[in-house]
N, C-alpha and C positions, 0 to 999 in steps of 0.2 A: 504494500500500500504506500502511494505517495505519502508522509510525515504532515503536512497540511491537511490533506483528504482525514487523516487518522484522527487529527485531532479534533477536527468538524465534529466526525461521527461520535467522538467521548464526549464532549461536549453538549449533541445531540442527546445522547444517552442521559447525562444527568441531567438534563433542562427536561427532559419528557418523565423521569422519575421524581422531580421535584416537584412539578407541577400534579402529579397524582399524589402525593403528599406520602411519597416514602423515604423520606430521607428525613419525615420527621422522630425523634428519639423516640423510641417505645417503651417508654419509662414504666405504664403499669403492668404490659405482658412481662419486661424482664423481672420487676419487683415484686409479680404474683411467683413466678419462679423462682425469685429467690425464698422468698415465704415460706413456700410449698416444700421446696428442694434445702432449705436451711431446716426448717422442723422435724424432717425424716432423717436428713443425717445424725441432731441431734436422738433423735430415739434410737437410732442406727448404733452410733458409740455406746450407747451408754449401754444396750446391750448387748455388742460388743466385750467391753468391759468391767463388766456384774454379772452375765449370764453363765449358771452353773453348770448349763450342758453345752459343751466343747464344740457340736454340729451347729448350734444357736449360735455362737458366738462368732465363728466361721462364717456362715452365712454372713450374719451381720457384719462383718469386716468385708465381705467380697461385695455386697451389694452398698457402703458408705466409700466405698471408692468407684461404684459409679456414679454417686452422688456427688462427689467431691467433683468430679469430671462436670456433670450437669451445674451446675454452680460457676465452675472455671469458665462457663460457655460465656457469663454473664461480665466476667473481667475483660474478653476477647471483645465484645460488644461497648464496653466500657474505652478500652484504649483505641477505637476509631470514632470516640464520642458522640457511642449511639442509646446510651444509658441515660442521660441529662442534658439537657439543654446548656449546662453550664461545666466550665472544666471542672471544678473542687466538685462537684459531684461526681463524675464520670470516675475523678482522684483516687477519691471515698470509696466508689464502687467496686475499683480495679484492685485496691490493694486489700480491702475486706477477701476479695473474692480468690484474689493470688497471692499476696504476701501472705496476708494472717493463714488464710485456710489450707492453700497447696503449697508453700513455700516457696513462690517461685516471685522474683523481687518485679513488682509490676513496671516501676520504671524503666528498668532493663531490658525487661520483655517488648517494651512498647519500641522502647530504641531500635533493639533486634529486631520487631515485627517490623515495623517501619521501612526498614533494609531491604527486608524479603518483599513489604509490596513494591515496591521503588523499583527493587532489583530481579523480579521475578525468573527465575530457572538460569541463571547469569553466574558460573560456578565458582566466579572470583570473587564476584560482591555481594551474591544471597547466603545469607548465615544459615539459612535450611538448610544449603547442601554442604556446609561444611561439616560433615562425618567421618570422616577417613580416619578418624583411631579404630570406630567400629565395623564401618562400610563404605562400599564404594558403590556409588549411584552413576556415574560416568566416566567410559573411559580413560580422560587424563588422571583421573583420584585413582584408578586402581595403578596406572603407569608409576606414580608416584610411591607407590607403596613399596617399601624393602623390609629387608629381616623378617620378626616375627608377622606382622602384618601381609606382607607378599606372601606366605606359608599359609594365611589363615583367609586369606580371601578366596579360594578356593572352594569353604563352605560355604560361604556366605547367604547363599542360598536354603543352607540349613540351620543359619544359626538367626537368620531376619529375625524370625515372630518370636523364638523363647528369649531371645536379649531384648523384646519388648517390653518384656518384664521388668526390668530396670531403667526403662525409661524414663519413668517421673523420675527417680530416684539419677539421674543425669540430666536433666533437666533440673533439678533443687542444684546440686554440684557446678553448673553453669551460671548459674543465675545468684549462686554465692560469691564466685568469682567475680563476676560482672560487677556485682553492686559493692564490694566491699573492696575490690584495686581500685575503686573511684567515688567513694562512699561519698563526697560533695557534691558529685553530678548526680548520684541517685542516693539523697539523703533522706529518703520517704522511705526505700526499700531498707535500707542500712538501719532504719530507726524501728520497723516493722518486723522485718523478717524474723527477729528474735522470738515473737510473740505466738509464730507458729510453734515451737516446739516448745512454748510454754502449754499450749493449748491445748498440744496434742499431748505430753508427759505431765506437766507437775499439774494440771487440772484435774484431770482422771484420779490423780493420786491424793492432792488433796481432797479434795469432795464427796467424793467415791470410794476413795482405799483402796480402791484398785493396786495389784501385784507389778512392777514393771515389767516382770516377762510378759504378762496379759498386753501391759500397755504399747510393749513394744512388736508384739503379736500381731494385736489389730494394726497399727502403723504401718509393719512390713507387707499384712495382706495385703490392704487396701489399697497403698501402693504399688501394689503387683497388677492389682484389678487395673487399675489407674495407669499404667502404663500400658498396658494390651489397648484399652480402649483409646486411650491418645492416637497410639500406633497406627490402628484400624480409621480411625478419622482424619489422621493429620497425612498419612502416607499416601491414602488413595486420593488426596488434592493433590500432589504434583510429580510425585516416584514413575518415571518410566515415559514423562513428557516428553519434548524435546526439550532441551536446552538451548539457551543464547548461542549464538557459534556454528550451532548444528544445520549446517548448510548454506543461509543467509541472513544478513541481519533484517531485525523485525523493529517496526514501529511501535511505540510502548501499547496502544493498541493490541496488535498481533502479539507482542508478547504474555501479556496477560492473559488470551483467548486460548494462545495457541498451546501456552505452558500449564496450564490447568482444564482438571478433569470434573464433568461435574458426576454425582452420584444420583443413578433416577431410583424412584421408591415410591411407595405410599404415600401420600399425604401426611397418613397417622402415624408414621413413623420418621416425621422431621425433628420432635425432639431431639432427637435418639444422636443427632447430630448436630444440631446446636444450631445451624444454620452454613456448617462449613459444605454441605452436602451440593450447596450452589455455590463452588468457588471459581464458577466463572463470572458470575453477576457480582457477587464480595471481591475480586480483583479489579472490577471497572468501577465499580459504585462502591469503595471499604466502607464510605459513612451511612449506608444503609443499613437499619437494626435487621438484626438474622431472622423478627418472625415475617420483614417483609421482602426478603429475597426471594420466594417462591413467585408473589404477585410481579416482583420485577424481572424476574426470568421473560415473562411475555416480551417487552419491551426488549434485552438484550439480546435476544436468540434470532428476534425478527431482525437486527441491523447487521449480528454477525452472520446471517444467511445471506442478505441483501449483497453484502461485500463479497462473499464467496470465503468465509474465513472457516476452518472445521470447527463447529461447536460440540465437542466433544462430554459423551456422557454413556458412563455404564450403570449397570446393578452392583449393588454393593458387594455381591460374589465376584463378579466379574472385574470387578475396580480391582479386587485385594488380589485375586489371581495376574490381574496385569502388572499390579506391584511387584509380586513373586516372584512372575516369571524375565523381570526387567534386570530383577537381581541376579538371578542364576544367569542371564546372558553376559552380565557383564563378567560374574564368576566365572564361565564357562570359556570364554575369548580372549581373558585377560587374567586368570587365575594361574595358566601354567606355571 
């Protein structure tokens, strides 16, 4: 696409989505969420850690880390300031929702998120695809790889989904990093993040009496839960795209359309994905809240047909098998 014609049509795109009134903040659908999805996690933990049969407790630890997940939806909504009308809310919102709850320092995040929309599928400047301790997503990152890592990328294929499991758990480890080499620039995170693992250990324990193996128990489940499901949502938006590079260069436009994958489904099953399930409307339109990405889908699919651009979109089976299968080719070509 000519870079003028590209920009028309973005343009295009949000003056037609502003004018149907979706770019306004959807303050009460996310704050019935948070309501809703805050009072179940609460009951979530506590039996968690009080419940005296072992399957109760279990459960409850696997299902308050999809909770924690459903809640983080409302931080991500929050850092393109679709929570509140005004910043100190959206603030408020993102770091209840990331710093205090999941650990993860929201100012930091929003920096990083920031990058990744700016820089989408661009392997030098999107902080998504910087992986290469764990995986390689494209060819140069696996080229790059020596010693133990050139040995191990080999499975990589086999190792994707169960190192999903530590993913929140690399995800808190980044995001400590982030905010505490520069605790000035994200002095919100630095002043917060503490308050997670007060939250999660000395509250259980004072209040409750709770055991620390209990408390440390529910924590590691939860977290386990919590990174498979991140995995499954965050991967099938961009794993197996093209990338920047990858034949010709694209209009930011084409980039965003061309490097994201949307997931098709039920209707009744969009919580289930926060709203990331449209991340080809969430890459042209970020400031639109996620319960009105479905309604904006009409508008974005019609101009990137118009253009002749692939608007790309699977089943959520098919999304995570193209993820899978993205990795094992890279394993497979570039693993000897």
């Amino acid at each position: 696409l000519d870079a003028e014609r590209s920009r028309e049509v973005l343009a295009r795109i949000v003056r037609e989505a502003r004018d149907a009134g979706l770019l306004q903040p959807a303050a009460g659908a996310l704050a019935a969420r948070a309501l809703l999805g805050g009072a179940v996690l609460v009951v979530l933990l506590v039996v968690g850690w009080t419940a005296e049969s072992t399957p109760a407790a279990l459960v409850a630890a696997c299902v308050a880390g999809l909770a924690c997940v459903q809640l983080g939806f409302i931080a991500h909504d929050a850092g393109h300031g679709a929570v509140s009308g005004g910043r100190r809310g959206n603030a408020w919102a993102g770091h209840l929702a990331f710093s205090v709850l999941n650990g993860l320092g929201f100012e930091s995040w929003c920096e990083s998120h920031n990058a990744h929309h700016a820089f989408c599928q661009d392997e030098s400047r999107d902080p998504d695809m910087a992986v290469d301790v764990v995986m390689s997503l494209t060819p140069a990152s696996a080229e790059r790889k020596t010693g133990l890592g050139r040995r191990l990328l080999r499975y990589q294929g086999l190792t994707l989904w169960p190192l999903s499991l530590g993913f929140a758990h690399s995800l808190r480890v980044q995001s400590l990093s982030r905010s505490y080499r520069a605790p000035g620039q994200h002095l919100g995170d630095a002043l917060l993040l503490p308050l997670h693992y007060v939250a999660w250990f000395v509250t259980p324990a004072l209040l409750l009496g709770a055991g620390f193996g209990r408390v440390l128990a529910v924590y590691l489940i939860a977290s386990a839960v919590m990174g498979v499901y991140l995995a499954v949502v965050f991967w099938a938006n961009h794993v197996g795209m093209p990338a920047v590079g990858e034949g010709h260069a694209l209009t930011h436009l084409e980039q965003q359309v061309v490097g994201s994958r949307n997931v098709r489904h039920p209707r009744w099953l969009d919580f289930v994905f926060g709203g990331l399930d449209f991340q080809i409307e969430h890459h042209l339109v970020p400031s639109a809240p996620s319960p009105r990405l479905r309604a904006l889908q009409d508008i974005t699919q019609r101009h990137c047909l118009e253009l002749g651009l692939p608007y790309h979109e699977e089943t959520p089976a098919r999304a995570l098998a193209s993820v899978t299968r993205h990795v094992q080719r890279i394993a497979r070509e570039h693993g000897a």
